[in-house]
C-alpha positions as CSV (number, residue, x, y, z in Angstrom):
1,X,0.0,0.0,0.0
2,X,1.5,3.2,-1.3
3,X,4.6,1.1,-1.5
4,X,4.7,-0.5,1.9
5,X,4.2,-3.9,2.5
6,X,1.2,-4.5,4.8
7,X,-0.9,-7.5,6.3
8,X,-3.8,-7.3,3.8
9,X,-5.4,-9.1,6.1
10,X,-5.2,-6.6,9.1
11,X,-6.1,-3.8,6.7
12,X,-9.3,-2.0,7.1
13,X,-11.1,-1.1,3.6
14,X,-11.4,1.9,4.4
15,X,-7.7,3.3,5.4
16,X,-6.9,2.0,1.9
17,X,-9.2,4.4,0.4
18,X,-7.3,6.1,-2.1
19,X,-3.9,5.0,-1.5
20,X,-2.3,3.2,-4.3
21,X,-2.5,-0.6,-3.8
22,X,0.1,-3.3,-5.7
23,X,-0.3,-6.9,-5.3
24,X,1.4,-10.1,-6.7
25,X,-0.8,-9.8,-10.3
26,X,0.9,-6.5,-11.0
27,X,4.5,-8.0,-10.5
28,X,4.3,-9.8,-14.3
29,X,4.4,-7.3,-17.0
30,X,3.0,-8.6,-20.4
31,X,3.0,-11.8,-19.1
32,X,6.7,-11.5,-18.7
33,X,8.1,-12.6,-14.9
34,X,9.8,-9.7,-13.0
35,X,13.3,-10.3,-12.1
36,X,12.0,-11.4,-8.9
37,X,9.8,-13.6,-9.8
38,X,12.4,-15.4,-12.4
39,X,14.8,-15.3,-9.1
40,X,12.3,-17.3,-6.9
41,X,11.4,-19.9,-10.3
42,X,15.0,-20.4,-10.5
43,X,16.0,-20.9,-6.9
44,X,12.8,-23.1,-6.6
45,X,11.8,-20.9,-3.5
46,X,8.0,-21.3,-4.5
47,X,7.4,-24.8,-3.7
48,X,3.5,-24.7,-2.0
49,X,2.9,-21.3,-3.5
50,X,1.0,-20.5,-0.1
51,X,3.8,-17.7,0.9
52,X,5.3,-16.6,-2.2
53,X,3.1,-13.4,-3.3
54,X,3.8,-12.0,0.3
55,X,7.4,-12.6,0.5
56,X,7.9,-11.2,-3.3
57,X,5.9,-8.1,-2.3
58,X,8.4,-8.0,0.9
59,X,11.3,-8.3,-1.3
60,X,10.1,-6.0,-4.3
61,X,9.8,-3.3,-0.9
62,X,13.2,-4.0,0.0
63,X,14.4,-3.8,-3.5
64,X,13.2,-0.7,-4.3
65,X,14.5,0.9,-1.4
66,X,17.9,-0.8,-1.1
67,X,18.9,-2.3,-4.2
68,X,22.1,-4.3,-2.5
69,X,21.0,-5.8,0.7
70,X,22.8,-7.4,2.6
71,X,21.6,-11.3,4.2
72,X,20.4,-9.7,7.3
73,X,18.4,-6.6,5.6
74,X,16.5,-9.5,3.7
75,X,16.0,-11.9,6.9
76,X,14.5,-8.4,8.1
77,X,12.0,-7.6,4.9
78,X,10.6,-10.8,4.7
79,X,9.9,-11.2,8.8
80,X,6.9,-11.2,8.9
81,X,5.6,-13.9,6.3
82,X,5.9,-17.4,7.3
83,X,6.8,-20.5,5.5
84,X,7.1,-23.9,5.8
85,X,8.1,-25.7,2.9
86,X,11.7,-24.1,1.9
87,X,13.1,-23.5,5.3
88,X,14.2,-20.2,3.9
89,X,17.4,-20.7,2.1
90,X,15.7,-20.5,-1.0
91,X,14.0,-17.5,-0.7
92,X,17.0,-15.5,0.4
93,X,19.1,-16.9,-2.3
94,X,16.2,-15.5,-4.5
95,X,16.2,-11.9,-3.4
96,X,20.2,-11.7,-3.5
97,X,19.7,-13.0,-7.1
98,X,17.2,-10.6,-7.9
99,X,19.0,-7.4,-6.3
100,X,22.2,-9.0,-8.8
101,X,19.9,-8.8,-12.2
102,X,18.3,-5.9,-11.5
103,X,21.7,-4.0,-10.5
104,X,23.1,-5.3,-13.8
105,X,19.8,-3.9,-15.8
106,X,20.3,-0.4,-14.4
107,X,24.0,-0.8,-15.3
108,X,22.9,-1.9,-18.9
109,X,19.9,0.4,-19.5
């Protein structure tokens, strides 16, 4: 919401009245995957699915506010969203593999 991650779930309708809202649907582009989204594929840090919108949201947050984090600023970002399939690893490895392509776009644009 307006850029921020937030527990949808915990979100009254009404305080979201006319902020800007992003979710997981508006991450593909043309049906393309984001770099993020090709980071978690790749790293197989999807497995159930149940988790991942929430922790690529998270990381897109991160991302866009600190393109090189470091291990610990990612263990922070992605805090608060649970899972219990990949143990972890997986998803961090994503999000440092992201922050590595996207780096190399801006380099490259």
């Amino acid at each position: 919401m307006d850029g921020k991650p937030v527990t949808s779930c915990l979100v009254l309708a009404v305080e979201a009245d006319g902020t800007s809202i992003t979710t997981i649907e508006g991450e593909s582009v043309d049906g393309k995957l984001s770099p993020l989204q090709e980071a978690f594929k790749n790293n197989h840090a999807t497995q159930c699915g149940f988790c991942t919108p929430g922790m690529i949201m998270s990381a897109k947050a991160l991302l866009q506010r600190n393109p090189n984090p470091t291990e610990e600023e990612i263990k922070d970002a992605i805090e608060g969203n649970f899972c219990r399939c990949t143990g972890y690893r997986q998803i961090i490895d994503a999000i440092e593999e992201a922050a590595k392509i996207i780096q190399s776009e801006v380099r490259n644009a």
